[in-house]
C-alpha positions in Angstrom: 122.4 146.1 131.6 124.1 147.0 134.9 122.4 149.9 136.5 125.4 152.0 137.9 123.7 155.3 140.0 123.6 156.2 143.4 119.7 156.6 144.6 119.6 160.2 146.6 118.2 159.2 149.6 117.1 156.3 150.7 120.9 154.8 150.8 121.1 152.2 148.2 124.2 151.8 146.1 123.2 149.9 142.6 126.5 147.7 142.1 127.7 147.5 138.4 130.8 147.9 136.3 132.5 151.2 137.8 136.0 150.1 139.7 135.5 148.5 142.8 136.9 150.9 145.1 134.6 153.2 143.9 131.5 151.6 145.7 133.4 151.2 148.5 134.3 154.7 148.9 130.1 155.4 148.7 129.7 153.1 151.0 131.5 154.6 153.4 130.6 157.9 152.5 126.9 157.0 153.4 127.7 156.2 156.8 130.9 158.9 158.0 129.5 162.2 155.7 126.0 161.6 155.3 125.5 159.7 158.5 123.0 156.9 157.3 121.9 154.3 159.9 122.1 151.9 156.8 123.0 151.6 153.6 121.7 148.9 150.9 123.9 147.8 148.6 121.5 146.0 145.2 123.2 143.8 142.7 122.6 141.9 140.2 123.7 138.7 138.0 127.3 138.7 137.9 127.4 141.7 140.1 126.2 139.5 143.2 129.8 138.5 144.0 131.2 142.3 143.7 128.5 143.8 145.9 129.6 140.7 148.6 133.3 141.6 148.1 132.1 145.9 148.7 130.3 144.8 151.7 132.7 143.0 153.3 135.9 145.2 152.6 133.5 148.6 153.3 132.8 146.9 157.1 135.9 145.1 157.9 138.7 147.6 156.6 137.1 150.9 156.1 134.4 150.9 159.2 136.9 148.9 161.0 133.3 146.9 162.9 131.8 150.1 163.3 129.2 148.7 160.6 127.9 145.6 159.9 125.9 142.9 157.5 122.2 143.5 159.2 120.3 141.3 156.1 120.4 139.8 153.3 117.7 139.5 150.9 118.1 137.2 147.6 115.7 136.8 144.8 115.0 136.8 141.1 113.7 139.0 138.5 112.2 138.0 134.9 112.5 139.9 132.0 112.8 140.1 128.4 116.1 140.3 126.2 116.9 142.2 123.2 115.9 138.8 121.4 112.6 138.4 122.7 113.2 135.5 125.4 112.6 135.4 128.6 115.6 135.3 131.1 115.9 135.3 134.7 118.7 137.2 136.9 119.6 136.7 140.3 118.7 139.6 142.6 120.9 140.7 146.1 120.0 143.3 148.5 122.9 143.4 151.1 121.9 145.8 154.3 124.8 147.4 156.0 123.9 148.8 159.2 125.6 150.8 162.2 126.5 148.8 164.8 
């Protein structure tokens, strides 16, 4: 269910199941190689708190302030399961920007 890719460019990072240090690392990426202003990290469900946890070890260890939370945007999405009910999932979009 998780969707786990990298979006070219418009810097959003999709947080699934991949080890945590790996989103990290693309976080940081973004912001030192590629140079991005911001970066979005999206989560779902049970991924919420992971994409918290990236955000705040990517901008307090790694970017050492250099980068910070600039929004937060929660919400919910609808869809249908595999059996045919309707469910609804929690939505995040955390905004890391450069300070």
């Amino acid at each position: 269910m998780a969707e786990e890719h990298m979006a070219g460019n418009d810097n959003s990072i999709f947080i699934g199941g991949k080890p945590f240090m790996n989103y990290v690392t693309a976080v940081v990426m973004q912001f030192t190689t590629k140079n991005a202003e911001e970066v979005i990290l999206k989560a779902r469900g049970k991924f919420i708190s992971r994409a918290v946890d990236v955000a705040e070890v990517a901008a307090k260890r790694f970017l050492e302030g250099n980068a910070g939370i600039k929004d937060i945007k929660i919400d919910s999405e609808e869809f249908t399961n595999k059996e045919g009910k309707n469910v609804r999932v929690s939505t995040i979009e955390i905004t890391l920007a450069k300070k």
